[in-house]
C-alpha positions as CSV (number, residue, x, y, z in Angstrom):
1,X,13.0,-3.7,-38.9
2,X,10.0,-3.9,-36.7
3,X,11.2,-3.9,-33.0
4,X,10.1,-7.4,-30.7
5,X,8.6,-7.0,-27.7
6,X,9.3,-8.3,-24.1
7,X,7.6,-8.4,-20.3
8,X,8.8,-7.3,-17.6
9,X,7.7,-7.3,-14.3
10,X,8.6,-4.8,-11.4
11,X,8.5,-6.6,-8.4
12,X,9.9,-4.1,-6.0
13,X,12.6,-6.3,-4.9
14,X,15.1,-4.2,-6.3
15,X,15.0,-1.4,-3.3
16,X,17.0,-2.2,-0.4
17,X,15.0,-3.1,2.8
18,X,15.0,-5.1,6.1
19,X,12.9,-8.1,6.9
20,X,9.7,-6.2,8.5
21,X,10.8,-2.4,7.7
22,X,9.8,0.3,5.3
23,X,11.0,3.1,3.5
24,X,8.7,6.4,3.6
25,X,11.0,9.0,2.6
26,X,11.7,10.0,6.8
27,X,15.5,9.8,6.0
28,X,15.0,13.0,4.3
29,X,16.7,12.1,1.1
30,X,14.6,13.4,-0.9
31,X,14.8,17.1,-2.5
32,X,13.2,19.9,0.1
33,X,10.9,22.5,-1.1
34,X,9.0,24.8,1.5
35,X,9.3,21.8,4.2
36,X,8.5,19.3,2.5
37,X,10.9,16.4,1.0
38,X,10.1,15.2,-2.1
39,X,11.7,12.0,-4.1
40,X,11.2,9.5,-6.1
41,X,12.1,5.3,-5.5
42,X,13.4,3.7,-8.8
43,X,12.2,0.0,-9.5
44,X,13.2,-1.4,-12.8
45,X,12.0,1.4,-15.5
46,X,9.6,3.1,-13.1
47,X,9.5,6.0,-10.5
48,X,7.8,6.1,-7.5
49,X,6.6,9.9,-6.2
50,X,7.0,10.3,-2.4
51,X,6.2,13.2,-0.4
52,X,7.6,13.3,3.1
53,X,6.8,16.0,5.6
54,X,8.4,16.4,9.0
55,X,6.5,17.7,12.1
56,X,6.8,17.0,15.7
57,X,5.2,14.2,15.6
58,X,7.2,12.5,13.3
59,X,6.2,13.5,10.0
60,X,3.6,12.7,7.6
61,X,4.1,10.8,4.2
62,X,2.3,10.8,0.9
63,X,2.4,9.2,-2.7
64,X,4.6,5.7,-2.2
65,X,6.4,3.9,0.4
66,X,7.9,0.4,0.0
67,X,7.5,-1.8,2.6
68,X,8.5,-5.4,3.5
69,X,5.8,-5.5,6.9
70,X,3.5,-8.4,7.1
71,X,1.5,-8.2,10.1
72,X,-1.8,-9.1,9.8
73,X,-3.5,-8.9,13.4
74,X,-2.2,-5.2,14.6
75,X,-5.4,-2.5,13.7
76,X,-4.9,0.9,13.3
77,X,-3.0,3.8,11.8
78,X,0.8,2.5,13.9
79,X,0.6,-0.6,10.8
80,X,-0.1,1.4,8.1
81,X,2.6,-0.2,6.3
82,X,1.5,-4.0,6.8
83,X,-0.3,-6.1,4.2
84,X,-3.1,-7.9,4.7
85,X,-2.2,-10.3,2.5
86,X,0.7,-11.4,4.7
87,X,3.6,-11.3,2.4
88,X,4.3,-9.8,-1.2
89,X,2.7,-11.0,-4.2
90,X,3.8,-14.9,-4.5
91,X,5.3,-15.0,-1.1
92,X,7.6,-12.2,-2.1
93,X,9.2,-9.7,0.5
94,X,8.7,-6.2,-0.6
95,X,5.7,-4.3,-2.0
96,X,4.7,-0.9,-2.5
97,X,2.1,1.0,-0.9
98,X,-0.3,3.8,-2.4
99,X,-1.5,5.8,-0.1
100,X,-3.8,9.2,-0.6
101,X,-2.8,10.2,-4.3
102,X,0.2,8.3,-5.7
103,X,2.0,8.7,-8.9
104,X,4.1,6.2,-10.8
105,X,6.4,7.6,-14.2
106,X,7.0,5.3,-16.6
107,X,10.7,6.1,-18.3
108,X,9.6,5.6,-22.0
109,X,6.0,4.9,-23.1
110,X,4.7,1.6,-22.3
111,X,1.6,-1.1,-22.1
112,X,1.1,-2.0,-18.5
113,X,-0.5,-5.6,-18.9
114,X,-1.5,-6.4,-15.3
115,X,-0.7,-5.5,-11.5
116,X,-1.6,-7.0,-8.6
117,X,-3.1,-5.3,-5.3
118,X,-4.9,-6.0,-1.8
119,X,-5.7,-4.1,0.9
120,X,-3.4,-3.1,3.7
121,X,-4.1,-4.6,7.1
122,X,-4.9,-1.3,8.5
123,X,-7.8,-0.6,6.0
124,X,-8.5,-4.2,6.2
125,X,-9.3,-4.4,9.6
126,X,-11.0,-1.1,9.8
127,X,-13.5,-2.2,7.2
128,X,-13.7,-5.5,8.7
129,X,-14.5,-4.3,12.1
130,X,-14.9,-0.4,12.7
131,X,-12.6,1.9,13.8
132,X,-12.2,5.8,13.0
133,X,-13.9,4.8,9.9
134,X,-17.3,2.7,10.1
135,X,-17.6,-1.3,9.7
136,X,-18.8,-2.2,6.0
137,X,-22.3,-3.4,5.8
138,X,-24.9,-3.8,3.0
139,X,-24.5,-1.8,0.3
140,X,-20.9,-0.3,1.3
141,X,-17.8,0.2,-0.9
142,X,-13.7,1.4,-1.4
143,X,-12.1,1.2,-4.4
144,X,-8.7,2.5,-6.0
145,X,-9.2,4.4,-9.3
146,X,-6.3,3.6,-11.6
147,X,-5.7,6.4,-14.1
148,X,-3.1,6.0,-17.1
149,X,-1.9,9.1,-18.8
150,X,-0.4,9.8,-22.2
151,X,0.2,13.5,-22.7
152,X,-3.2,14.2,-21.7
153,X,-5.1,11.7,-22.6
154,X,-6.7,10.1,-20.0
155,X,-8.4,6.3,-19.1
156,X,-9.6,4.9,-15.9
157,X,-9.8,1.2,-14.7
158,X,-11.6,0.6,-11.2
159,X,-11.3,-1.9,-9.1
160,X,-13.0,-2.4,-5.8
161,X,-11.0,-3.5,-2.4
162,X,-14.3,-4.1,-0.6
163,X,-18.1,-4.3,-1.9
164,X,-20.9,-4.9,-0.1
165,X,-23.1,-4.1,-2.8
166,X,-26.2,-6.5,-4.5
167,X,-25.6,-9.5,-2.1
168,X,-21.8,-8.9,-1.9
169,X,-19.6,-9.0,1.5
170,X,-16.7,-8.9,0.1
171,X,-12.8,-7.1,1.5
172,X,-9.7,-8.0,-0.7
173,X,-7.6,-9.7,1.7
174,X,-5.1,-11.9,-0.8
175,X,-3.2,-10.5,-4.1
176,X,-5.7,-10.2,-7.2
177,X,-4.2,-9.5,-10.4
178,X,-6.1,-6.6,-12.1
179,X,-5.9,-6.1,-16.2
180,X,-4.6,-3.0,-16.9
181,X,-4.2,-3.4,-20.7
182,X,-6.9,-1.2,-21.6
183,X,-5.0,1.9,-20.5
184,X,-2.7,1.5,-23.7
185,X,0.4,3.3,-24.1
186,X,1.2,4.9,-21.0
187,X,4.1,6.8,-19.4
188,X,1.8,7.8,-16.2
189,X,0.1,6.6,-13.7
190,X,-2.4,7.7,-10.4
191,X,-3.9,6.0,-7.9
192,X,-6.8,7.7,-6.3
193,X,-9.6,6.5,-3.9
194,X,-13.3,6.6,-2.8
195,X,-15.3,5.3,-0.8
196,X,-19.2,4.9,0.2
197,X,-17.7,6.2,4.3
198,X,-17.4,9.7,4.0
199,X,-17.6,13.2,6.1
200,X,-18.2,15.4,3.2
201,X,-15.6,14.7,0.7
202,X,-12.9,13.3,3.0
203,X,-12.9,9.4,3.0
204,X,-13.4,7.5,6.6
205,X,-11.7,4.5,5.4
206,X,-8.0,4.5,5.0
207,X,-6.9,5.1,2.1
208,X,-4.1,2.9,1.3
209,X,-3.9,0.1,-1.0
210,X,-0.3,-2.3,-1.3
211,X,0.8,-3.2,-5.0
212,X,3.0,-5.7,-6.7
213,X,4.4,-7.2,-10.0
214,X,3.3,-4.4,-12.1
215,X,3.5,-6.3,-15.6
216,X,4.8,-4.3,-18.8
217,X,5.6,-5.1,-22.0
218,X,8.8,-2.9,-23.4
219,X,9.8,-3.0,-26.6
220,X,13.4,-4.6,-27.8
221,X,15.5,-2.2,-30.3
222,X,17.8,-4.4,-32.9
223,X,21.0,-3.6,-32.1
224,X,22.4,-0.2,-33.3
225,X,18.4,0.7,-32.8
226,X,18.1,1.5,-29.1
């Protein structure tokens, strides 16, 4: 018999954290190769990839943290874990944050239908005002590039976290459901970013962006089937 489908949605509440704290991997429990930790944050059926690195200044992280900070007035790189938006998606606590090139695994093959992003405080206010990267002006731009993978087959959604092009002046500053249904089947995941602020190839703006409710519809075996 044909299997019947179901949506979920990973929310993030599932991983333990304070009120106002984070988890970047700087408890080391990942799995180190050549100085570097490396581990991944379960949610419902997904993975999280996060790379920590410890130096003397007290490391530097990569991929995905998860974060429960909400403070929407500090600028700069010390609340790179805050979000803009001022609390997860529907007044939720925790949320994940993307930040450089982050990876999510999928357990078994799946349609992601929707998730919802904004913009970190840190980028936000950097864009907003000028900082180490420039203020946004008329015909400026950041956007996160959403790639789902199947094997290797690959499909791109786009979606722009400021935009200051043809008349526009606009930074994401609440949680905006983006469709992600045109990706298909997918059991991967990246998150990559540009911008129109750059020295060469390296990106001024900050480049962060905080997710929620990733939205997937899983498939439900008969019994004996699964």
């Amino acid at each position: 018999p044909e299997s019947e489908t179901k949506t979920t949605v990973v929310d993030f509440e599932d991983v333990t954290l304070n009120s106002d704290s984070i988890w970047n991997g700087s408890d080391k429990s990942g799995i180190l190769q050549n100085g570097t930790y490396y581990k991944s944050i379960f949610s419902g059926s997904i993975q999280l990839l996060n790379k920590f690195t410890p130096n003397d200044w007290g490391g530097l992280w990569s991929g995905f943290a998860v974060s429960s900070k909400t403070d929407t007035l500090t600028t700069g790189y010390l609340n790179q874990y805050s979000v803009i938006a001022g609390s997860g998606a529907f007044n939720s606590k925790n949320f994940a944050i993307a930040y450089d090139t982050a990876e999510i695994k999928i357990v078994s093959a799946t349609e992601i239908k929707s998730i919802m992003v904004t913009n970190s405080t840190y980028t936000y206010l950097e864009m907003k005002n000028g900082g180490f990267g420039k203020k946004f002006t008329t015909g400026d731009w950041f956007k996160v590039k959403i790639k789902g993978y199947l094997g290797t087959q690959v499909k791109t959604i786009e979606y722009y976290l400021a935009d200051f092009r043809n008349g526009k002046s606009f930074i994401s500053k609440t949680w905006e459901k983006i469709d992600l249904s045109s990706l298909g089947n997918v059991d991967r995941l990246t998150f990559t970013f540009d911008s129109s602020d750059k020295t060469g190839s390296w990106l001024n703006t900050p480049a962060y962006v905080c997710l929620d409710n990733l939205e997937m519809i899983q498939p439900i075996y008969p019994l004996g089937l699964n």
